[in-house]
N, C-alpha and C positions, 0 to 999 in steps of 0.2 A: 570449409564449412558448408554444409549442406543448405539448398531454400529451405527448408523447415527450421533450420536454426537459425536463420538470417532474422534481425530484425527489423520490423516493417520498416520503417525509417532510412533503414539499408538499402531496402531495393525499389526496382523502378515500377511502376504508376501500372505497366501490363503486366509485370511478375506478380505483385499482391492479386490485381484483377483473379491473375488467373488460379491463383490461390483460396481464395474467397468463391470460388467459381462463379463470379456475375461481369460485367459489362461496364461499358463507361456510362449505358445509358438505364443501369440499377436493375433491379430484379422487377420480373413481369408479378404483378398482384397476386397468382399465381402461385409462384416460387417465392414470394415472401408469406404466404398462408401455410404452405409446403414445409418450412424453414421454423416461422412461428410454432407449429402443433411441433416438430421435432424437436425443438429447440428452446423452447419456450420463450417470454419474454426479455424484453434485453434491458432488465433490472439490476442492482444492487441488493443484496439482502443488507438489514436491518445492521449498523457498526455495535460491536460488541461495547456495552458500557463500565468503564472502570470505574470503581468507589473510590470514594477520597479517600481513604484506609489504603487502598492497594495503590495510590497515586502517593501518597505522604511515604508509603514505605519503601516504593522504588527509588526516593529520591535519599533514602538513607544507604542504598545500596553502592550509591557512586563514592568511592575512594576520596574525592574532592572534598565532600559534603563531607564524610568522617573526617576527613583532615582539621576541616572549620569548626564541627562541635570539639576535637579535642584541643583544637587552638584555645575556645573560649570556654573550655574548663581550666584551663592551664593558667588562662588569664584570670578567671573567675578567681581561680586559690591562691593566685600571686598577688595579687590585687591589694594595696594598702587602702584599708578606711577612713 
């Protein structure tokens, strides 16, 4: 497996260093300005929002779930009053 496919976790403390190209003792002001304009900030965009419509219908997708409505149909018309 190549360092490129290693996961960080994987390898040792100067392997990432040297990967990351900085130091134990972090990036000079400098080279994080350098880094910031090229790279922009080190943000998360905005998590996409599911409707309850596309939440309620996923949960009908599950094989389980359909097993349980046609369980309590089966019961529903078996069902003595």
């Amino acid at each position: 497996m190549s360092d490129a496919a290693r996961p960080w976790h994987a390898m040792r403390q100067g392997e990432v260093l040297a990967v990351v190209e900085s130091n134990r003792a972090g990036l000079t002001s400098a080279e994080a300005a350098r880094r910031l304009a090229r790279d922009g900030p080190n943000v998360l965009g905005e998590p996409e929002r599911a409707s309850v419509l596309s939440l309620v219908g996923a949960q009908f997708r599950s094989p389980v779930v359909g097993l349980l409505v046609v369980a309590a149909i089966v019961t529903a018309a078996t069902r003595q009053w």
